[in-house]
C-alpha positions in Angstrom: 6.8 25.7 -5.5 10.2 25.4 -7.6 9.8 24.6 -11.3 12.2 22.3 -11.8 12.5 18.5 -9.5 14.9 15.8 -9.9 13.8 12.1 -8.3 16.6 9.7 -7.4 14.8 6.0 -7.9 11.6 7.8 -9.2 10.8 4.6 -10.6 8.8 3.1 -7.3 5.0 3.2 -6.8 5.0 6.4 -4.2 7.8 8.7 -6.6 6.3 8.0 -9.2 3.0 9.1 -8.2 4.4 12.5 -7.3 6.3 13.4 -10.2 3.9 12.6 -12.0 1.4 14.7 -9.8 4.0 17.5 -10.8 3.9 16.9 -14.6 0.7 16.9 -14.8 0.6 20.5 -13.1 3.5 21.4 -15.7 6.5 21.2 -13.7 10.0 20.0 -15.2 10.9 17.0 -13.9 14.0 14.5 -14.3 14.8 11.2 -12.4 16.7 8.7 -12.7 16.5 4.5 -11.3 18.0 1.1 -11.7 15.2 -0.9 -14.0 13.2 0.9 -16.9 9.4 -0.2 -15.3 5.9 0.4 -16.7 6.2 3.4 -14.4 9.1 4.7 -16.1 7.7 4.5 -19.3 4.5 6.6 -17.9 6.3 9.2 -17.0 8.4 9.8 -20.4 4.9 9.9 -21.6 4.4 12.9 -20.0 7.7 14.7 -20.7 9.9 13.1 -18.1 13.7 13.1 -18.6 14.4 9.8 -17.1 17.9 8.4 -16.6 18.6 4.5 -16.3 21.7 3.8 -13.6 22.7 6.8 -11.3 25.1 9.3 -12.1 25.5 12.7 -10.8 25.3 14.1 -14.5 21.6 13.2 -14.0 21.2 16.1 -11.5 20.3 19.5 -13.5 21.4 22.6 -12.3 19.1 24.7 -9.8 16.7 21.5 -9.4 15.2 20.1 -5.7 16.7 16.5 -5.5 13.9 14.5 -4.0 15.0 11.5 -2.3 13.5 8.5 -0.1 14.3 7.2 3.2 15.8 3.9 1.0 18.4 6.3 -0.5 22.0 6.4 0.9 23.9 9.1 1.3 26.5 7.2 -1.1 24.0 7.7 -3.9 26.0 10.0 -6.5 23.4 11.6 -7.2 23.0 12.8 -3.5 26.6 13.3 -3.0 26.4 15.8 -5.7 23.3 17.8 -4.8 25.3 17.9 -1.0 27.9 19.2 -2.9 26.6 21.7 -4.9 24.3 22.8 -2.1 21.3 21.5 -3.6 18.3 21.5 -1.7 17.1 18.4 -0.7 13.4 17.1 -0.1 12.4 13.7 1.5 9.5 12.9 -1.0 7.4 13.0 2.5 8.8 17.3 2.4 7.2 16.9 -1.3 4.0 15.7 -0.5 3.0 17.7 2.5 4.0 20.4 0.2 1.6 19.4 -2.7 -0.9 19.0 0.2 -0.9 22.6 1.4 -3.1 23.5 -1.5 -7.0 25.5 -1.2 -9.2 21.7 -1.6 -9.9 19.9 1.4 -6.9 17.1 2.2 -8.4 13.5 3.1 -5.0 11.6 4.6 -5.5 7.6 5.4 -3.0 6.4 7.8 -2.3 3.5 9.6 -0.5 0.1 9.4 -2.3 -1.5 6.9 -5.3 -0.6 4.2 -3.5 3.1 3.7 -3.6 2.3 0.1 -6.8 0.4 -0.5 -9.1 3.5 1.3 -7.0 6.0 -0.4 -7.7 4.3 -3.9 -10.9 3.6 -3.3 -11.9 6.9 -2.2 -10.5 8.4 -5.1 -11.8 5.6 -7.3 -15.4 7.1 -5.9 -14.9 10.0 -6.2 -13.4 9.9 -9.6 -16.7 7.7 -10.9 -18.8 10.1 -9.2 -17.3 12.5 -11.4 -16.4 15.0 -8.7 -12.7 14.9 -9.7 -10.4 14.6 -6.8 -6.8 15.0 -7.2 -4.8 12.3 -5.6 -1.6 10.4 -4.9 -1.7 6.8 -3.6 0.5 4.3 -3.5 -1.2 2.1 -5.8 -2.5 2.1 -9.3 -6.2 2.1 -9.5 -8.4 0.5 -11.4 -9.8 1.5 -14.4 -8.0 4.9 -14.4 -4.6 2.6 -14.4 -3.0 5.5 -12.5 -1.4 6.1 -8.9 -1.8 10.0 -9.5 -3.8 12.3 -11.0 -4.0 16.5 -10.7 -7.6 17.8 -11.3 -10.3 20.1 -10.6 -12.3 18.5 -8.2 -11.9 20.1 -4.4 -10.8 17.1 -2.6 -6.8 15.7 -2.4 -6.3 11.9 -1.3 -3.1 10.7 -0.3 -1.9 8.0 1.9 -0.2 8.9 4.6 3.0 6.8 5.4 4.3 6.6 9.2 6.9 3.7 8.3 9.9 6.4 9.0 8.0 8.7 11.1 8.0 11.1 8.6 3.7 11.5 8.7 4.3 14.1 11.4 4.8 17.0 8.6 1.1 16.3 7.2 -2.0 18.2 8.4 -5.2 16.8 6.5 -8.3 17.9 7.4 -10.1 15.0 7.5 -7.3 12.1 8.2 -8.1 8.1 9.1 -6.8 5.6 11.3 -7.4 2.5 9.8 -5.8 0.6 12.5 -1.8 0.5 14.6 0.6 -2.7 15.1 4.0 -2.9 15.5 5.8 -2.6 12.2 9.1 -1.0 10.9 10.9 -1.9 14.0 14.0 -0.9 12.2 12.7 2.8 12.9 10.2 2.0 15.9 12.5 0.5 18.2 9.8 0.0 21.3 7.5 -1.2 18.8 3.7 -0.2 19.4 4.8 2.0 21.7 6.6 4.2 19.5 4.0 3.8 16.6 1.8 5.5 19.4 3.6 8.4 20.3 4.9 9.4 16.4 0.6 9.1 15.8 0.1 10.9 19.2 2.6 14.0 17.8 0.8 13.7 14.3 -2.9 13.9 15.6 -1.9 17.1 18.2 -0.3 19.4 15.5 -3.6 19.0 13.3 -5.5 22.4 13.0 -8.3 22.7 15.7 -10.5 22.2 12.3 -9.1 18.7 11.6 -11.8 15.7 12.0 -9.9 12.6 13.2 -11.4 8.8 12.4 -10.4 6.1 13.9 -11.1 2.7 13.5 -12.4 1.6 17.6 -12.3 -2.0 16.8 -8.8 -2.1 16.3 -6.4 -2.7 19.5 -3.6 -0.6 18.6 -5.6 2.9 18.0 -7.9 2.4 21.4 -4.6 3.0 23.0 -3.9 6.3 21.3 -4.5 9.2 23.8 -7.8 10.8 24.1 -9.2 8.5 21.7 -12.9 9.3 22.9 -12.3 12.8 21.6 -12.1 11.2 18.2 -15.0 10.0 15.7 -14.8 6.1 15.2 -16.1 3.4 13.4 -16.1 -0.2 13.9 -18.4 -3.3 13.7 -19.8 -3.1 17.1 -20.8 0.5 18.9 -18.9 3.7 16.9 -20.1 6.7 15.2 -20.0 4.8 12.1 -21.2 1.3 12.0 -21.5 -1.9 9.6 -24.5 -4.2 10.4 -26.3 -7.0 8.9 -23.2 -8.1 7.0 -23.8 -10.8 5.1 -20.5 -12.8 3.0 -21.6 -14.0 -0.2 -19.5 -15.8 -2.8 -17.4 -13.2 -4.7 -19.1 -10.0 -2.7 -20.2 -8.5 0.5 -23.2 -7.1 1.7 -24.0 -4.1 4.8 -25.8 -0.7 5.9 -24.1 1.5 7.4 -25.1 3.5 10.3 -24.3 6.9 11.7 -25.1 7.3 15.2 -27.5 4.3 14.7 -29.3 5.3 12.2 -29.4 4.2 8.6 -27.0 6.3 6.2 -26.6 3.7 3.1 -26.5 0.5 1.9 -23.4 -0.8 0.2 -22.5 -3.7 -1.7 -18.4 -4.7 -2.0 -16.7 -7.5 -4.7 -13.6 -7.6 -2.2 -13.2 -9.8 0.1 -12.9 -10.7 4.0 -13.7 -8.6 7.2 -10.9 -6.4 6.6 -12.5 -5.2 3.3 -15.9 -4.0 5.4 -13.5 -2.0 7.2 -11.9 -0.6 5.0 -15.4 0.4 3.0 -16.3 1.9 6.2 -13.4 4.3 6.8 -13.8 5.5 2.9 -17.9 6.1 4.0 -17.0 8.1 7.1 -14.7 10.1 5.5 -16.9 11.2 2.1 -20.0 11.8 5.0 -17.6 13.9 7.3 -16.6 16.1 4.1 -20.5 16.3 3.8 -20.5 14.2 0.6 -24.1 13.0 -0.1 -23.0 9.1 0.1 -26.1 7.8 -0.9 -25.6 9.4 -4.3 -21.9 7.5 -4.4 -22.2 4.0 -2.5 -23.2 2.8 -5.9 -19.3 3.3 -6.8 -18.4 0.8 -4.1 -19.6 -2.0 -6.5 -17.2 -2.1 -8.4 -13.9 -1.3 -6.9 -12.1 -4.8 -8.0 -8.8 -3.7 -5.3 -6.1 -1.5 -6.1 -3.1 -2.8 -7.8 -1.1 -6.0 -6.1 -4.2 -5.9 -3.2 -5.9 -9.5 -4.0 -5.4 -9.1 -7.6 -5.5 -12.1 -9.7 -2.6 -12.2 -12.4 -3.1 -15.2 -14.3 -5.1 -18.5 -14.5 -2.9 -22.0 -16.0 -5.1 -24.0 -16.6 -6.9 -25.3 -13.6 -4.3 -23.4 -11.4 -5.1 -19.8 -10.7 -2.1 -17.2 -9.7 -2.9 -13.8 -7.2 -0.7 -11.2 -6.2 -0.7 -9.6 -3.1 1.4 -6.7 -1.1 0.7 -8.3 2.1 4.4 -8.6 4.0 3.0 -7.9 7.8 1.7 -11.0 9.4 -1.5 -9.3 9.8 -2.1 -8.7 6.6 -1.2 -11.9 5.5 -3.4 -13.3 8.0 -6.2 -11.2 6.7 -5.1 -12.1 3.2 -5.7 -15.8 3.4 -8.7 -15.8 5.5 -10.3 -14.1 2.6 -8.5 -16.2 -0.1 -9.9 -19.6 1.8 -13.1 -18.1 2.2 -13.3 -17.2 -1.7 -12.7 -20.5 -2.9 -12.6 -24.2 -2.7 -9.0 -24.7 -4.3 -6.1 -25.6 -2.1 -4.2 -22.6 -1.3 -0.7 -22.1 -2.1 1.0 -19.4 -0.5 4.2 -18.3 -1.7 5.8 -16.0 0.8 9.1 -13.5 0.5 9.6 -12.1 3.4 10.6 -8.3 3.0 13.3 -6.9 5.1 15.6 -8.8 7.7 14.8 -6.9 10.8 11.0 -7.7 10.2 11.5 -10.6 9.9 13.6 -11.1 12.8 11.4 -9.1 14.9 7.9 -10.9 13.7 9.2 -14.3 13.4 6.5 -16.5 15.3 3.9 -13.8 14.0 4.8 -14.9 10.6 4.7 -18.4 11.5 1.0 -18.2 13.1 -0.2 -15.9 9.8 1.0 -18.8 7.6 -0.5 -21.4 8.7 -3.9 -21.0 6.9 -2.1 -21.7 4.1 -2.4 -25.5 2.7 1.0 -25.1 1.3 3.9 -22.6 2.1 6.9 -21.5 -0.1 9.0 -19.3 1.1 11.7 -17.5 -1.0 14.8 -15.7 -0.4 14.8 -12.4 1.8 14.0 -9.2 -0.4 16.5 -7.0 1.7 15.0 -3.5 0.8 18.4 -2.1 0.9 19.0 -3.6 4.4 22.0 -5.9 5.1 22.0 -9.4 6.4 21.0 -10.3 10.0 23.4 -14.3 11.1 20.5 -16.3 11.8 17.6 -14.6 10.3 17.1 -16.4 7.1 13.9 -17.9 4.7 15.6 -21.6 4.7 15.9 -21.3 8.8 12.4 -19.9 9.0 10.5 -22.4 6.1 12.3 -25.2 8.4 10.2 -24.3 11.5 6.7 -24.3 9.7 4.5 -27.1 8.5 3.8 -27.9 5.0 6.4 -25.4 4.0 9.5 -25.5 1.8 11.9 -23.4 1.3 12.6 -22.6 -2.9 16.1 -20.2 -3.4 17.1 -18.0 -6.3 15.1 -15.3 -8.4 11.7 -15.3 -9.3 12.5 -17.1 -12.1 14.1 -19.8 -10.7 11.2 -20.2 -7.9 8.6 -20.1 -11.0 10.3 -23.2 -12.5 11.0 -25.1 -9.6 7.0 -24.6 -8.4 5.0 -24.7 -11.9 5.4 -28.6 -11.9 4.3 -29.3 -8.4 0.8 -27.2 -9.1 -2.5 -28.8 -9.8 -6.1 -27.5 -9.1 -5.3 -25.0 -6.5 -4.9 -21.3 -6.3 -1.1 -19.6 -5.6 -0.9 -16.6 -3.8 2.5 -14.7 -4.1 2.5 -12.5 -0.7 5.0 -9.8 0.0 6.3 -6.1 -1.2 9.6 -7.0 -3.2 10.2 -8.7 -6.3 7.3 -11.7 -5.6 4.8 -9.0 -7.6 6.7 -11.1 -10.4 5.8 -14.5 -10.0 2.5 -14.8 -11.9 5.0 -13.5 -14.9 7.4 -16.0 -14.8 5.0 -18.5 -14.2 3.1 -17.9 -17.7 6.9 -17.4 -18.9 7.9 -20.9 -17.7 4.4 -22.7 -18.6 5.3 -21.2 -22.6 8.6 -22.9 -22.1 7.1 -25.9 -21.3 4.5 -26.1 -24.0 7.7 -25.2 -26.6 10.1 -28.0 -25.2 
């Protein structure tokens, strides 16, 4: 690999990760983003050079510019490299890179729980002390990390198909958690696009490759020759959960391999979803011949990976989550838990991420929210996308019940909704600037107590 890498926006969950996957190995690394972030900050820790605003004099000389697919080619710092012949790497070129290395590669995949399984396998793994090396696209708990090099000889990434680009990946053990249609900004025939960039993926795996897929889910029993694969599920798979039992604040189920009894496991998050996703991190470890008996203990406490479920603050009688949920199945999935966990009415405030999914999952959204007691929904979080005439949050809060429709920033939604709260629970849900919201609450609750 080249010494020396230069990330344009390296501030984001996923770059940051693999920088500093590349620090940590003793690589020189540069970047440059918008904000200074907690991720930032990380990464100077570690001997990053990090620039705030773009500029081409960011670039140095004789460096790989790594780049996402939100990067234009208007970026300065892109037009230079371009100009100066530069090579350029999709971080996607980075990471399969890293990946080609002598410990066995576990990839999660899918449209939603990529990041849960992949922190909570290395969360295992790491408390098992077998010291994987990892890059995930959240941070974990306790290890307060989203990467980490080490000796161990396992690698866990998450493996994102959102631009098509997890074609260039060959794990050797990789899971399908499940397939909807998503990104339809890049998967223009929906689900059946998402099926034939998967379909490409799974067939240039090495003859060696063990793929798991999840059975239950509707999307993956379409995939081609999905007998061929080994599955799990709730009902009849390779791998199943039984005698699940839903107890307040945890879960309880044995798993079974080929009907008989491999473990018994115990999980503090919550909702059906989360036995899934417990299940696909189980069939993994037992298909890399990991003894799980020795690590279902770990599964205990795994409180969620960072902005999955995660409580941010508590006002009072009013408690504030946070949660990356911006697919209408995940949102659905989201609040089924959240009602289920508690007796509080539930306020969901949603920001929908990206026009054109929004556009193209309208009454999906609509039927997801409605589990809600309460709906807010905020302005659009483009993501670098422009405006769609007609597809906007006041339109869409206007067409669902018990919803309103709050503009502005975070801050301003903050002080328009901390007086209208009492005894209930608020659940931000969406991938943009919503992550915020517990923040400015607290921030707008101080103001008040200082007025």
């Amino acid at each position: 690999m080249n010494k020396k890498y230069h990330f344009i926006a390296i501030g984001g969950v996923g770059m940051s990760g693999l920088a500093k996957y590349l620090l940590q190995q003793g690589y020189e690394v540069s970047g440059s983003d918008i904000n200074d972030s907690k991720y930032v900050q990380q990464l100077r820790e570690l001997g990053g050079k990090i620039y705030i605003g773009h500029s081409e004099k960011n670039v140095p000389d004789n460096s790989i510019v790594v780049i996402s697919s939100a990067i234009r080619e208007s970026n300065p710092e892109l037009k230079f490299a371009r100009k100066h012949n530069l090579k350029v790497y999709h971080r996607s070129d980075l990471l399969a890179e890293i990946s080609r290395c002598d410990k066995c590669f576990i990839g999660f995949s899918g449209t939603h729980g990529k990041t849960t399984t992949s922190g909570m396998t290395s969360y295992v793994l790491s408390k098992a002390g077998l010291n994987p090396s990892y890059v995930v696209g959240g941070i974990i708990p306790d290890y307060h990390t989203n990467a980490e090099f080490s000796d161990g000889k396992n690698f866990i990434a998450e493996l994102d198909e959102s631009d098509g680009t997890i074609v260039k990946y060959s794990p050797d053990i990789v899971v399908v958690n499940n397939l909807e249609a998503d990104h339809l900004d890049f998967y223009k025939d929906g689900l059946k696009s998402v099926l034939e960039t998967f379909e490409n993926f799974i067939s240039n795996l090495k003859p060696s490759s063990k793929v798991i897929v999840n059975i239950d889910n509707l999307g993956v029993s379409k995939l081609k020759n999905v007998d061929k694969y080994i599955t799990f599920g709730l009902i009849e798979a390779d791998y199943t959960a039984k005698n699940i039992n839903y107890l307040h604040g945890y879960s309880t189920f044995d798993v079974f391999y080929h009907n008989e009894l491999l473990t018994s496991m115990k999980i503090i998050l919550p909702g059906e979803h989360n036995i899934y996703n417990a299940l696909a991190v189980i069939s993994a470890l037992n298909e890399d011949g990991i003894d799980v008996k020795k690590v279902s203990k770990y599964f205990e406490t795994f409180s969620g990976m960072g902005r999955r479920f995660q409580k941010v603050a508590q006002l009072d009688n009013v408690i504030i989550y946070d949660d990356y949920a911006h697919h209408p199945t995940e949102i659905k999935s989201t609040l089924s838990a959240m009602k289920s966990y508690t007796d509080k009415k539930v306020v969901a405030v949603f920001q929908p991420h990206r026009y054109t999914r929004l556009q193209s999952l309208w009454e999906d959204f609509k039927d997801a929210l409605v589990a809600a007691d309460r709906v807010i929904v905020t302005d659009v979080y483009a993501a670098s996308e422009d405006k769609i005439e007609g597809v906007d949050s006041e339109k869409f809060s206007s067409e669902l019940k018990n919803s309103e429709y709050f503009s502005g920033d975070m801050e301003e939604v903050a002080k328009k909704l901390l007086p209208t709260l009492d005894n209930c629970v608020v659940i931000g849900l969406g991938a943009g600037t919503i992550t915020n919201l517990g923040k400015e609450l607290i921030k707008a609750k101080e103001e008040q107590v200082w007025k």
